[in-house]
C-alpha positions in Angstrom: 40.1 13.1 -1.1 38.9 16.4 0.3 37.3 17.4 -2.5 35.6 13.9 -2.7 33.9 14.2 0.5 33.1 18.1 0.2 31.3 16.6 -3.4 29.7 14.1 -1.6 28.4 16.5 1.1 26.5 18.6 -1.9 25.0 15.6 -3.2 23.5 14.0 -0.1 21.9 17.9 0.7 20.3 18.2 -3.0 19.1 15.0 -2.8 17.4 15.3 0.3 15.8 18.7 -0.7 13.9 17.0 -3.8 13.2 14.4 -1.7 11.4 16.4 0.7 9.9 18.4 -2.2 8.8 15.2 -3.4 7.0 14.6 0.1 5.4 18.0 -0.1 4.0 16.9 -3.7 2.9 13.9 -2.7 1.2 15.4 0.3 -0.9 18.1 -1.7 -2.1 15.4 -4.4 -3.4 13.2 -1.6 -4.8 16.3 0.1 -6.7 17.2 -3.3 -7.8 13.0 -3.6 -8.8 11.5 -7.0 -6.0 9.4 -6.1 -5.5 5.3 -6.0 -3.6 4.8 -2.8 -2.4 1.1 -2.6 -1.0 0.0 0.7 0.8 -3.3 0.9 -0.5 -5.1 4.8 1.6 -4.0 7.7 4.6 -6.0 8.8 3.8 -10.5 9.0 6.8 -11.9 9.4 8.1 -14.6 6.9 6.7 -14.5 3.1 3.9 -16.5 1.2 1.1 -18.4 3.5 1.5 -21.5 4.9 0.2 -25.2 2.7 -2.6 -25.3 5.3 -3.8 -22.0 4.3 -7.2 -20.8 4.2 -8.9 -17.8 3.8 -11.7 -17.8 6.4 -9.4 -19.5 9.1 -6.8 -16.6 10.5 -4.9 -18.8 12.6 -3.8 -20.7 9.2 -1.9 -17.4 7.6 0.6 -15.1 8.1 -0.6 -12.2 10.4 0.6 -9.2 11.5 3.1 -9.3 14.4 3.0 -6.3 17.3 5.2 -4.7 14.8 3.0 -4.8 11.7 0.0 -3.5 14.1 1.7 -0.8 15.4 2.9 0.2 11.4 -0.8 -0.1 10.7 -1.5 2.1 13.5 1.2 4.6 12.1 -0.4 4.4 8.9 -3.9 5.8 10.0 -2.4 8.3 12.2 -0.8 9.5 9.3 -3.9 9.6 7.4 -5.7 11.5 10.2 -2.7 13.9 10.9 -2.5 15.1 7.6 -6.3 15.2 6.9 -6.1 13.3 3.6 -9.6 12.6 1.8 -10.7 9.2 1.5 -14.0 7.6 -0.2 -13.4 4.3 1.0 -11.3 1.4 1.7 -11.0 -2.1 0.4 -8.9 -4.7 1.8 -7.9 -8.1 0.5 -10.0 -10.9 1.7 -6.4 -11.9 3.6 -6.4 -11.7 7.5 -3.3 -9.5 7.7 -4.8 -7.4 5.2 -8.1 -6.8 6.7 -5.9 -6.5 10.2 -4.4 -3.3 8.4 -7.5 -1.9 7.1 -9.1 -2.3 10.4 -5.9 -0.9 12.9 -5.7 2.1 10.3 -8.9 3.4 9.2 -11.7 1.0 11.5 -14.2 0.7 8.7 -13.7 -1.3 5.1 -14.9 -3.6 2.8 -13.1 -6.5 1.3 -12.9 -8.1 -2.4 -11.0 -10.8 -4.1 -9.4 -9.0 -7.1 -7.1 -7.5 -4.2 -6.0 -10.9 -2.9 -2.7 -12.6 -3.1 -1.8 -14.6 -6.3 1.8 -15.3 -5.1 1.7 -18.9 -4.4 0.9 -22.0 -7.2 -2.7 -22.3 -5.5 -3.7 -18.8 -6.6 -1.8 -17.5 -9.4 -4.8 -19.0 -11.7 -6.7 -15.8 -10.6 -4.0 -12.9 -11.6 -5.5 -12.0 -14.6 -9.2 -12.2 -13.4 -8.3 -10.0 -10.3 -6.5 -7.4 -12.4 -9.0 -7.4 -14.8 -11.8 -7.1 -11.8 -9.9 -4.3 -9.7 -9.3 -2.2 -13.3 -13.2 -2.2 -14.0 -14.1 -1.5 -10.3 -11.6 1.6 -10.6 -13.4 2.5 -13.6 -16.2 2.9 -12.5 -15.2 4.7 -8.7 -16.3 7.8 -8.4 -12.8 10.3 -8.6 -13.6 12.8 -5.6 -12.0 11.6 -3.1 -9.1 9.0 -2.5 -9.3 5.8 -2.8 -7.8 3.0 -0.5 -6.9 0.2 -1.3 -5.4 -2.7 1.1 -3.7 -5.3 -0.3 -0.1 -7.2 -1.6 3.1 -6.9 -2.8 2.1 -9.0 -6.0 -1.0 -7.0 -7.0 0.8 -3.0 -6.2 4.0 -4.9 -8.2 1.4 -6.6 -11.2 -0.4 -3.1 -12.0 2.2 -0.2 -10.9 5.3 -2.0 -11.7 6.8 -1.4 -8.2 7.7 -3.4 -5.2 6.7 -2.3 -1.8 8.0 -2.4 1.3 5.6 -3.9 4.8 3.3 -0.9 5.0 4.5 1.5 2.2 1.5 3.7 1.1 1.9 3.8 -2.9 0.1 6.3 -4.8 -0.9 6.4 -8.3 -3.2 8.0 -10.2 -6.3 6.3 -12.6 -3.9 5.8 -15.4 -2.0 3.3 -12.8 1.1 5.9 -12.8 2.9 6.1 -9.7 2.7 9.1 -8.5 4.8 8.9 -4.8 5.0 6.7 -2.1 5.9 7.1 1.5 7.3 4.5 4.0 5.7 4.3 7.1 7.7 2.4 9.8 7.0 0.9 12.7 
């Protein structure tokens, strides 16, 4: 049993070291930009949008609570803290998106290819919107980072990962993921 534990011990400490190596990785690519950097919205509680949705009408979607603002207020001061490069930033056209973008970084622009295609009333558009945001990235010019606000089904559609409320994914123009890093709130 001892020797269990003791075995245990050793693993947890590696695995925290690349970890944090990771982190340090992650950190200098950003720093350097040329990077995608997809953030799913901050923390709205439940999942999906209401029947009654619509897109120009905030009060009829799922919006950040005081949690998801003060993640999104985490997320920019970790932008600002660590002095990370950004060209711009696009937000889905979805309240609790745009709410994000705002809270962390004050100025962005919207576009549809980063809304939601979760529910039956939108899925028509995936392959549109993935088609639109992979000819918009071609065409971005690589300098700097680029930000990009939007959901769990478009980060999961073109880097084959699910994030968490808030998790800052990054990837480079090949869609390869290259790190991500929770922010909590």
């Amino acid at each position: 049993m001892r020797l269990f534990n003791i075995i245990l011990v050793i693993f947890f400490i590696l695995t925290n070291g690349i970890k944090a190596d990771t982190d340090i990785q992650v950190l200098e690519n950003l720093k350097k930009g040329g990077n995608l950097i997809f953030i799913r919205h901050a923390y709205a509680p439940g999942g999906g949008d209401p029947d009654n949705f619509n897109i120009n009408d905030c009060s009829t979607q799922r919006n950040l609570s005081d949690k998801g603002r003060e993640q999104a207020k985490n997320i920019g001061i970790f932008f600002k803290n660590n002095q990370i490069p950004i060209d711009k930033v696009i937000s889905s056209e979805w309240c609790r998106c745009k709410e994000t973008a705002q809270i962390s970084f004050s100025k962005y622009d919207t576009k549809n290819f980063l809304n939601s295609f979760f529910s039956q009333k939108f899925s028509k558009n995936r392959s549109k919107q993935i088609k639109d945001l992979k000819k918009f990235i071609k065409k971005w010019d690589r300098n700097k980072n680029l930000v990009l606000v939007t959901h769990y089904v478009v980060i999961s559609e073109v880097l084959n990962y699910a994030p968490q409320s808030g998790e800052i994914v990054i990837s480079n123009t090949n869609y390869k993921k290259i790190g991500n890093i929770e922010i909590k709130y």
